[in-house]
C-alpha positions in Angstrom: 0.0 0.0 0.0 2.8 2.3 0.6 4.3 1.8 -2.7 1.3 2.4 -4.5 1.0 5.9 -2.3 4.2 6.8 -3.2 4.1 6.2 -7.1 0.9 8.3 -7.1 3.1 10.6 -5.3 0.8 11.6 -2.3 1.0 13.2 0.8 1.0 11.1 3.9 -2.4 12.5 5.0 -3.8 11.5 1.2 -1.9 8.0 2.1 -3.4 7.4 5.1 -7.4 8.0 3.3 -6.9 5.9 0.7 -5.5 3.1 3.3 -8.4 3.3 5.5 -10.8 3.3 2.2 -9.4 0.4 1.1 -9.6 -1.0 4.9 -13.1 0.1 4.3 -13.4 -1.7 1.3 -11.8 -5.0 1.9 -13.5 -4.7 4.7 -17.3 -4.4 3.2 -16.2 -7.0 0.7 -15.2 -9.5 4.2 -18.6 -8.6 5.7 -20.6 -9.3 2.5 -19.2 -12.6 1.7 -19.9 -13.5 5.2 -23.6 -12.2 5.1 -23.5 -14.6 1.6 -22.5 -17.7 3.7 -25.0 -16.6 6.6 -27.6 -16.6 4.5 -27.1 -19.6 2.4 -26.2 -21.8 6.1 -30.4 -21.2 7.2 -31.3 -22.3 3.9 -29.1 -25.4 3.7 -30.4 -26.1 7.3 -34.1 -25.5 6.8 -33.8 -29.0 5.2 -32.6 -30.6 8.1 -35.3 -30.4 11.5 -34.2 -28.7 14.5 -35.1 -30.5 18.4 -34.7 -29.1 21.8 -34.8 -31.5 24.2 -36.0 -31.3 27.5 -36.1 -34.2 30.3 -35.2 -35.9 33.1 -35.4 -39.3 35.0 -37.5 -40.1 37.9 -38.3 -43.1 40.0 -41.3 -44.7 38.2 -43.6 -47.6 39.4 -42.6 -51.4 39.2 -45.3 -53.8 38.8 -44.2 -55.6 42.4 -45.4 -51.9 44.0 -43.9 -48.8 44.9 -40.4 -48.5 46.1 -40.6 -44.9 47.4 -41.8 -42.2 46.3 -42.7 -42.1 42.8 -42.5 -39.3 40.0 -39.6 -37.6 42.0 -36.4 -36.6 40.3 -33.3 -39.0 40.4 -30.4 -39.9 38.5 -29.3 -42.6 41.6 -31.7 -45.6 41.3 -31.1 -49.2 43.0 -31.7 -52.7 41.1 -35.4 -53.4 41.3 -36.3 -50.0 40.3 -37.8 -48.8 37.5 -36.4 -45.5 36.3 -38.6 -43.3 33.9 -37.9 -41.0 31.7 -39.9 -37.9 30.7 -38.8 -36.2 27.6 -40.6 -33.2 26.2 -39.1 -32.5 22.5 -39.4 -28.5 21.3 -39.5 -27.4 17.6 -36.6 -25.5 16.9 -38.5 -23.3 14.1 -42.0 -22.9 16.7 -41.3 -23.8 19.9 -44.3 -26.3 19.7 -44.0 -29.5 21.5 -43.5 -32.1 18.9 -46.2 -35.5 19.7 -46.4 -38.4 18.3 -47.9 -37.3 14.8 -44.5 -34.9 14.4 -42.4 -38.0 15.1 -42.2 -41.7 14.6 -40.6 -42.4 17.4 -38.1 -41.4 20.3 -36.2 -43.9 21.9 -33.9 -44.0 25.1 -30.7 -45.8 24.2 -28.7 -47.2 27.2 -24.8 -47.7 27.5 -25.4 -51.3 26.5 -26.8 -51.2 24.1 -30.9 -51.7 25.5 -33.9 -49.6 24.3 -36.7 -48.4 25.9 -39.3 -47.0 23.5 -41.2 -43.7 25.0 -44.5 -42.9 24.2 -46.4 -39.3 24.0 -49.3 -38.9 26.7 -51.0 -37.1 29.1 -50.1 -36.9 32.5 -50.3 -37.7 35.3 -51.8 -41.3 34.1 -54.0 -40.7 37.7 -55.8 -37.9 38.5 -56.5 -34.4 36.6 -53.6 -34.4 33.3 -52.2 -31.2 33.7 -49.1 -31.7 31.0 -48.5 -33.8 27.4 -45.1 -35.4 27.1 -43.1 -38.3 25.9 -42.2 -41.4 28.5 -41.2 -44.7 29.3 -39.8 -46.8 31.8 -37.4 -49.6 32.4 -37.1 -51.7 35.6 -33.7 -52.0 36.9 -32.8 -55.8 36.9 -31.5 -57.4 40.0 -28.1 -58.4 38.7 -27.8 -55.1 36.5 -24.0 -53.9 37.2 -23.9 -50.8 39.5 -21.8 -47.1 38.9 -22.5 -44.0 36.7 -23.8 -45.2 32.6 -24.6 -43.1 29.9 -27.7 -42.9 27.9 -28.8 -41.2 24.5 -32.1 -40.0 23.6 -32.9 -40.3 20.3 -35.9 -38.7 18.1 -36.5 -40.2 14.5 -39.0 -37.7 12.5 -41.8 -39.5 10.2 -38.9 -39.3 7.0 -36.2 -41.5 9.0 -34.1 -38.2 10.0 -32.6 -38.6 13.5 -31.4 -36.6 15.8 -30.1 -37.3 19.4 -29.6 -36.0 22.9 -27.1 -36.5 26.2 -27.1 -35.3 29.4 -24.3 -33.9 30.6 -20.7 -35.5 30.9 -20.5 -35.2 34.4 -20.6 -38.0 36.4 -22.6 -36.6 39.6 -25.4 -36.3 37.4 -25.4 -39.0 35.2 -27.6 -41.9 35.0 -26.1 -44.0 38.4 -27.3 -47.7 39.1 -26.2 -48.1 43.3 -26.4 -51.5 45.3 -29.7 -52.6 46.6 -30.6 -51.7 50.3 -29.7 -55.3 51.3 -26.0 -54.5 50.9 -26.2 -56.5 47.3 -23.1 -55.5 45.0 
């Protein structure tokens, strides 16, 4: 830039306004072409659907009874327990909850591999419903190892597009299995 100043032969004030209009320029140009991608990214991802996720586990109901309080939030549960899940999925475009007619299906995935298939409802199941979301459960088996394992939901949309979710990658509040109350390992 210099040279160029100095073959036009131009004061150093006249320099330094044709540096900062080029500055100016290169940096319109910089800001267009990056407007061009921004624009082109939401139309390239329009195709694809956009979830928000929102969920957590509680203690659920086995069918051999109760083993304390039910519905209350947990990530700790003990063999014999049957840990629910209750997953609300968002449009990312509306904000809507997305049911059952939006997606074909949404599916916990445990670190081994097991499924549990969650299903779109009303709840409570008892008493007045008061909230529309997606659950399931799974009961804990008795020889089911114990510590801290990680689980995946995942949402499949009525064209075979999936997306998934995880809780966070830190092991205080991820999904722990502990040793029964009868000091079982």
């Amino acid at each position: 830039m210099r040279g160029f100043c100095v073959l036009l032969n131009l004061s150093d004030k006249a320099a330094l306004r044709v540096k900062m209009a080029m500055s100016t320029c290169r940096f319109a140009v910089l800001a267009g072409l990056a407007a061009g991608l921004a624009q082109a990214a939401p139309a390239k991802a329009q195709n694809a659907a956009r979830l928000f996720f929102e969920g957590d586990t509680v203690r659920g109901v086995p069918s051999t009874g109760p083993t304390g309080p039910i519905c209350v939030l947990s990530n700790q549960f003990r063999r014999n327990e049957e840990i629910s899940w209750r997953v609300r999925v968002l449009d990312g475009q509306t904000g809507k909850a997305v049911d059952d007619k939006g997606l074909k299906s949404l599916t916990v995935r445990l670190a081994d591999g097991k499924t549990v298939a969650l299903k779109y409802g009303a709840h409570p199941l008892v008493g007045p419903q008061t909230d529309h979301f997606w659950s399931g459960a799974w009961h804990v088996p008795a020889d089911y190892p114990t510590g801290t394992f990680a689980y995946s939901v995942i949402a499949t949309d009525n064209k075979g597009r999936t997306k998934s979710w995880r809780p966070f990658n830190v092991s205080a509040s991820q999904l722990t299995i502990v040793a029964d109350s009868q000091g079982g390992k």
